[in-house]
C-alpha positions in Angstrom: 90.3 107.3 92.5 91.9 103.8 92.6 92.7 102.0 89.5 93.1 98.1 89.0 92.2 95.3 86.9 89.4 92.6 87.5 90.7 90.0 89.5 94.0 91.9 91.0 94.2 92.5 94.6 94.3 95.8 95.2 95.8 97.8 98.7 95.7 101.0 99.9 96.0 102.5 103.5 94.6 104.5 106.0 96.4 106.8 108.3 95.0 107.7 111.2 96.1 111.2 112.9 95.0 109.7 116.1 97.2 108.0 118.5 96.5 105.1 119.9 98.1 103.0 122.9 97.4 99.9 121.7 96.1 100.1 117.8 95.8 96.3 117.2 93.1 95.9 119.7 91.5 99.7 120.4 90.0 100.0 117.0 89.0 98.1 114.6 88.3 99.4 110.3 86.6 97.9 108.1 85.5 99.4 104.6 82.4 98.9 102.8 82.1 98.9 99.0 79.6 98.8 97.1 79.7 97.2 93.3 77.7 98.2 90.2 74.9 95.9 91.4 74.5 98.0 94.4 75.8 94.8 96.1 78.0 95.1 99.2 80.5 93.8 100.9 82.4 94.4 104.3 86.0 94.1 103.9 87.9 94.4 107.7 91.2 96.7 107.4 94.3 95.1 109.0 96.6 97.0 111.5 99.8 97.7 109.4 101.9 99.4 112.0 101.9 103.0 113.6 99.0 104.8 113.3 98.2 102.7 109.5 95.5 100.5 108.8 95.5 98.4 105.0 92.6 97.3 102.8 93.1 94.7 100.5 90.3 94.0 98.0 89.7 91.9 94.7 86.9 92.0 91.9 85.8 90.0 88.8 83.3 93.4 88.2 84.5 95.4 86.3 83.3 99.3 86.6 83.4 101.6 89.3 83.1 100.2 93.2 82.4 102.9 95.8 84.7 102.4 99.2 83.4 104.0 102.5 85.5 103.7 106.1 83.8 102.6 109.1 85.6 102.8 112.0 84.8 101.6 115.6 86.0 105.0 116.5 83.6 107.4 114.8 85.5 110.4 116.3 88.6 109.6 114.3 87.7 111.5 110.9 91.3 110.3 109.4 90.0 106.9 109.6 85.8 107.1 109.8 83.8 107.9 107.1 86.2 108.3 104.1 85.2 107.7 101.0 86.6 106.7 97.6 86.4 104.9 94.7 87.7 102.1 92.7 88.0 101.7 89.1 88.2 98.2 88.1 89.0 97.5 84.0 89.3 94.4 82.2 91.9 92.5 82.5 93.9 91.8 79.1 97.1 89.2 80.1 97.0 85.7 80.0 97.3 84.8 83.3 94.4 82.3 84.4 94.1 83.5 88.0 93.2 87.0 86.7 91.4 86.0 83.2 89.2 83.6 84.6 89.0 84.8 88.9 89.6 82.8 91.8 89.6 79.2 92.6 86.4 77.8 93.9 84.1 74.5 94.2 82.0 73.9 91.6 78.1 74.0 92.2 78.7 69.4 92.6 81.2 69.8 94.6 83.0 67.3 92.4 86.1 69.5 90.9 87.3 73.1 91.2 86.6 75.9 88.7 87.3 79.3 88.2 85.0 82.2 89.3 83.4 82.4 85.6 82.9 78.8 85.5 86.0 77.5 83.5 87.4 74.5 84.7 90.6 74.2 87.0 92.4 71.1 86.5 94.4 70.6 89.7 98.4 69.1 88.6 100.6 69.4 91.5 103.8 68.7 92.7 104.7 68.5 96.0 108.4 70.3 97.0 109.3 67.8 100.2 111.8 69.9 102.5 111.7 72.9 100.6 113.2 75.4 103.0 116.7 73.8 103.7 120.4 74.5 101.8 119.2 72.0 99.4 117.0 75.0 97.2 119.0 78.2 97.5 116.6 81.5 96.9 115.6 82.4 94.4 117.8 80.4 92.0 117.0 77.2 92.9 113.1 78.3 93.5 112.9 79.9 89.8 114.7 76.8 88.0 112.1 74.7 89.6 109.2 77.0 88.9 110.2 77.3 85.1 110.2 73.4 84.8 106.9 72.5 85.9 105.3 75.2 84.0 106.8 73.8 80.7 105.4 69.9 82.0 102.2 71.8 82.7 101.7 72.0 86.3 98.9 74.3 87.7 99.9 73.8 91.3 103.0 73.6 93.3 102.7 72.6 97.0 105.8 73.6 99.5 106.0 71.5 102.4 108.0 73.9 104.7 107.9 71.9 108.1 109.9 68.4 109.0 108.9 65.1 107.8 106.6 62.9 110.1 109.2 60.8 111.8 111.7 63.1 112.3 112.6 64.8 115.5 113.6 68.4 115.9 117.1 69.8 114.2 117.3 66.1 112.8 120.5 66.1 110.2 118.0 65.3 107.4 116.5 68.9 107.5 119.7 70.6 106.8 120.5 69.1 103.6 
């Protein structure tokens, strides 16, 4: 059995005792689970490498969740038909992405909430140029992080790529 907490990505792997030529694209996984209201959900497995497929899943239910493998090749028994389960217990931190679940619209469309309804208030600040020498890792990345928090900032936005008006390798981006 798996264990986790609601609202915590959980991954696990499948390893297939099959070869194939050309994993990526001669098979494809998925897993289907199956909550405590019997509801279910398809969840596609991602090629990780060699002869291993990953699964990553997150729930606000808490319980047990029953996993089963489907594979497009039924023949492969390491990788078809596998079952399991997941035990998923409240979650006890203060964290709001795992207290309260993932970000989503509200039913208005007029702000975003959390999964259980709580409201997200969106405070952001925007990092321009934030992968030059200017922020060394993770110094630089943690000092900033710390002081946003303290000013309350729910939301920090990284803007990784060159400014509008600037041309490739342009001096500006090395700074």
């Amino acid at each position: 059995m798996l264990y986790t907490v609601q609202n915590n990505m959980i991954e696990w792997s499948y390893e297939s005792e099959k070869e194939y030529i050309d994993p990526f694209n001669d098979i494809e996984l998925s897993v289907i689970i199956t909550d405590l209201d019997s509801k279910q959900k398809e969840i596609p497995a991602f090629w990780a490498g060699g002869q291993t497929w990953r699964v990553r899943y997150a729930s606000s239910k808490m319980g047990i969740h029953h996993v089963r493998s489907v594979c497009s090749d039924a023949s492969n028994t390491s990788l078809h038909g596998k079952e399991e389960c997941i035990q998923i217990d409240k979650y006890e931190g203060d964290n709001p992405l795992m207290k309260h679940g993932a970000l989503e619209v509200s039913k208005n469309r007029r702000y975003l909430q959390h999964k259980d309804g709580t409201p997200f208030f969106w405070l952001g600040d925007t990092w321009w140029m934030g992968f030059t020498k200017r922020l060394e890792w993770p110094e630089d990345f943690k000092t900033l992080t710390a002081d946003r928090r303290e000013k309350g900032f729910t939301v920090i936005q990284i803007v990784a790529g060159l400014y509008p008006d600037m041309v490739p390798f342009d001096e500006r981006g090395c700074k």
